[in-house]
C-alpha positions as a Markdown table, in Angstrom:
| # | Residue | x | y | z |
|---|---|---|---|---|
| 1 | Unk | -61.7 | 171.2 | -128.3 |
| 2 | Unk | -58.0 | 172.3 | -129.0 |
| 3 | Unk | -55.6 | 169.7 | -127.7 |
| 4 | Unk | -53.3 | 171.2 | -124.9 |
| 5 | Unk | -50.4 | 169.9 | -126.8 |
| 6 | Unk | -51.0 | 172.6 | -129.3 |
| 7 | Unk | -50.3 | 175.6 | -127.0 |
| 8 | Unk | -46.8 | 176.8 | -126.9 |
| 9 | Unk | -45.0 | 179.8 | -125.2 |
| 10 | Unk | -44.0 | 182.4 | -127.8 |
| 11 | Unk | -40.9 | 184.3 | -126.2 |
| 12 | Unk | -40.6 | 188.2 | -128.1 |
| 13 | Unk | -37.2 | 186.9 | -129.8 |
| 14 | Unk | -39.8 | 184.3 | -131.3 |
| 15 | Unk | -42.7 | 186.4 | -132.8 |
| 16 | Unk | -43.1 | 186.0 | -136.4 |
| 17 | Unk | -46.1 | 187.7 | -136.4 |
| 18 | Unk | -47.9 | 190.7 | -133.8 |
| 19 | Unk | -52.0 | 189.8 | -134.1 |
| 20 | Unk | -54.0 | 192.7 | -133.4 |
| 21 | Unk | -56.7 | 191.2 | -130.3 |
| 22 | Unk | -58.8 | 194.6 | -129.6 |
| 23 | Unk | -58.4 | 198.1 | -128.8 |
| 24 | Unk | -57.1 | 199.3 | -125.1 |
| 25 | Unk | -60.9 | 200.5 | -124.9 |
| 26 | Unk | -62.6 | 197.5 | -124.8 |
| 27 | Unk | -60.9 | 195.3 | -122.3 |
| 28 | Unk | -62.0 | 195.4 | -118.7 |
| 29 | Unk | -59.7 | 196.8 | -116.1 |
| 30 | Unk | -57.8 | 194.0 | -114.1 |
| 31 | Unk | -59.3 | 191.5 | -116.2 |
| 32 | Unk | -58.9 | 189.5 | -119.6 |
| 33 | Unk | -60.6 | 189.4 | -122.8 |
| 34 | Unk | -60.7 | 185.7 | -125.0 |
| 35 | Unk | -59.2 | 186.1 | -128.1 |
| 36 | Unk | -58.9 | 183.5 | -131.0 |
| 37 | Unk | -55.8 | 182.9 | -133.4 |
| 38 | Unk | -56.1 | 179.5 | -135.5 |
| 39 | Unk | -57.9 | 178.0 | -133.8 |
| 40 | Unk | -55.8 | 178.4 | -130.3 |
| 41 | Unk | -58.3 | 180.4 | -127.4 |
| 42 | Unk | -55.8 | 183.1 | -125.6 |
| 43 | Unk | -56.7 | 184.8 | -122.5 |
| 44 | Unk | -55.2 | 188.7 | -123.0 |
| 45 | Unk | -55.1 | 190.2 | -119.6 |
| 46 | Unk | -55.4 | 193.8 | -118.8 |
| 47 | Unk | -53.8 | 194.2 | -115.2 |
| 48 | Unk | -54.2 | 197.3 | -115.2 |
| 49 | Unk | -53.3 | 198.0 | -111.1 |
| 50 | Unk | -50.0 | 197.2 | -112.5 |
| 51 | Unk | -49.7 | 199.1 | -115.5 |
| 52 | Unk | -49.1 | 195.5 | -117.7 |
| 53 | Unk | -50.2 | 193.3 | -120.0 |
| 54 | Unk | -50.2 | 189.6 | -120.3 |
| 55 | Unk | -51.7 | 186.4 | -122.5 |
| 56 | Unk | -51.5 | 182.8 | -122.0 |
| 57 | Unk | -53.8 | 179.8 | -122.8 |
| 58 | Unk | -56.8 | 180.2 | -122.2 |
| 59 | Unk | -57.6 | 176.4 | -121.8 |
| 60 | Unk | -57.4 | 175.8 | -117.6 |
| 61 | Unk | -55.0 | 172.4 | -117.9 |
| 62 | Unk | -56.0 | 171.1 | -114.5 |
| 63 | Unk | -59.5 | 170.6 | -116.2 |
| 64 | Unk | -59.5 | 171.1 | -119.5 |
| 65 | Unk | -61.9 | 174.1 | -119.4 |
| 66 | Unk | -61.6 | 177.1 | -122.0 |
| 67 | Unk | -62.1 | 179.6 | -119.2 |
| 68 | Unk | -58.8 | 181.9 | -117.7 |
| 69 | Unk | -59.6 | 185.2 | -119.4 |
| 70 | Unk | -62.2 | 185.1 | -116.7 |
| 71 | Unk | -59.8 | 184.5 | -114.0 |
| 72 | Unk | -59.3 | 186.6 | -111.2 |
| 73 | Unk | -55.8 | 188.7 | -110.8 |
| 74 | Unk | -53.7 | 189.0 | -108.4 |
| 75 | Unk | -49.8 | 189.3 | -106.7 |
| 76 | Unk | -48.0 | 186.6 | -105.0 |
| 77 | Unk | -45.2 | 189.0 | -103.9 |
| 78 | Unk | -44.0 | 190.9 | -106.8 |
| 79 | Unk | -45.2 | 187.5 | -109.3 |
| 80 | Unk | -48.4 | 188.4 | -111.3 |
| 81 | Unk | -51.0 | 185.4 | -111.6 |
| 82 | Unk | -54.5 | 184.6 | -112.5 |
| 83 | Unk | -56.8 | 182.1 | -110.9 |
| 84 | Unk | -58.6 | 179.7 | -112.8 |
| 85 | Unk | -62.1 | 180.8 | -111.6 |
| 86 | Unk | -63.3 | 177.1 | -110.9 |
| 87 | Unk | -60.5 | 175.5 | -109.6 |
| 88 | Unk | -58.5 | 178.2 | -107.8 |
| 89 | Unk | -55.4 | 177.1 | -109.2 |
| 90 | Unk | -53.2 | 180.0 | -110.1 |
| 91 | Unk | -50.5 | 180.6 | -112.2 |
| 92 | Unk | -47.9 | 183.4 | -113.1 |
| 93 | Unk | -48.7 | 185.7 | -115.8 |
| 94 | Unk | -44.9 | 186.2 | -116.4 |
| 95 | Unk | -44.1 | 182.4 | -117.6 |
| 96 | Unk | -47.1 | 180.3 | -116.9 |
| 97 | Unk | -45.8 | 178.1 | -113.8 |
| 98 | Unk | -48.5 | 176.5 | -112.0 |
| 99 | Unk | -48.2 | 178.1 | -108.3 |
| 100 | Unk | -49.6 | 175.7 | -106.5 |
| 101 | Unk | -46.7 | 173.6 | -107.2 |
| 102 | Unk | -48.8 | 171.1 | -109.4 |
| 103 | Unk | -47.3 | 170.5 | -112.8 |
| 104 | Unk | -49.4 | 171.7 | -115.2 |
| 105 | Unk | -48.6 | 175.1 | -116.9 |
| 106 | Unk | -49.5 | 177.4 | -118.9 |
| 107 | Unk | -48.3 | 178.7 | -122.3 |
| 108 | Unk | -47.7 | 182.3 | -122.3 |
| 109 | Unk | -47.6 | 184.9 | -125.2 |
| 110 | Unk | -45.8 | 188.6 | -125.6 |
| 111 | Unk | -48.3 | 191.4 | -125.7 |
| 112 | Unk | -47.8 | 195.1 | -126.9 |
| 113 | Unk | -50.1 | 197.8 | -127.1 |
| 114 | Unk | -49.6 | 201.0 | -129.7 |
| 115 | Unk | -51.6 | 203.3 | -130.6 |
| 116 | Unk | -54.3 | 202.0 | -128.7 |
| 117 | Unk | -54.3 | 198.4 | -129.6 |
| 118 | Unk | -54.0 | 195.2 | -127.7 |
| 119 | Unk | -51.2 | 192.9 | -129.8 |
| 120 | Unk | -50.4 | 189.3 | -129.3 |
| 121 | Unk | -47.1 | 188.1 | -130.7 |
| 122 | Unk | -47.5 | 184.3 | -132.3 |
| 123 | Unk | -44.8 | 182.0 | -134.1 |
| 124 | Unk | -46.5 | 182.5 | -137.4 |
């Protein structure tokens, strides 16, 4: 299993490196797809009741489980999240902050879709 230690947050200024995931086609709506880069399991999430895109881990770090990109999406106000489907914990899709006010996070990722592709920005 892939050491939580190894997932970072990639901001845009940071992308070395735009990894093409899948086309628009074949993620669900308002739900996530698991992709793999190096070894790392992202959750790429379609939210598509809000007209975005998002990625972070996809290891849960409450329990060490590779399973957000089936999370369930939502709003806390105007903050995007997903809940870990076992544990209920939730966290925002914008920066990865656990909240429930724990203090585990997530790592997060930019995403950009063009001409009909789902990209993941990553470091290298």
């Amino acid at each position: 299993m892939t050491d939580i230690l190894e997932y970072k947050t990639v901001t845009e200024s940071e992308v070395g490196a735009w990894i093409k995931v899948a086309a628009v086609a074949d993620f669900p709506a308002n739900g996530g797809v698991c992709a793999d880069h190096k070894g790392l399991q992202v959750a790429v999430f379609n939210f598509s009741r809000r007209d975005e895109w998002y990625a972070t881990q996809n290891l849960c770090p409450h329990k060490k489980q590779m399973i957000l990109s089936r999370g369930m999406l939502g709003s806390s106000g105007e903050e995007p999240k997903v809940a870990c489907p076992f544990h209920k914990q939730t966290f925002s899709l914008k920066n990865g902050n656990n909240l429930n006010g724990d203090h585990c996070a997530l790592a997060t990722y930019p995403v950009k879709v063009e001409e009909g592709y789902v990209y993941v920005g990553f470091k290298n």
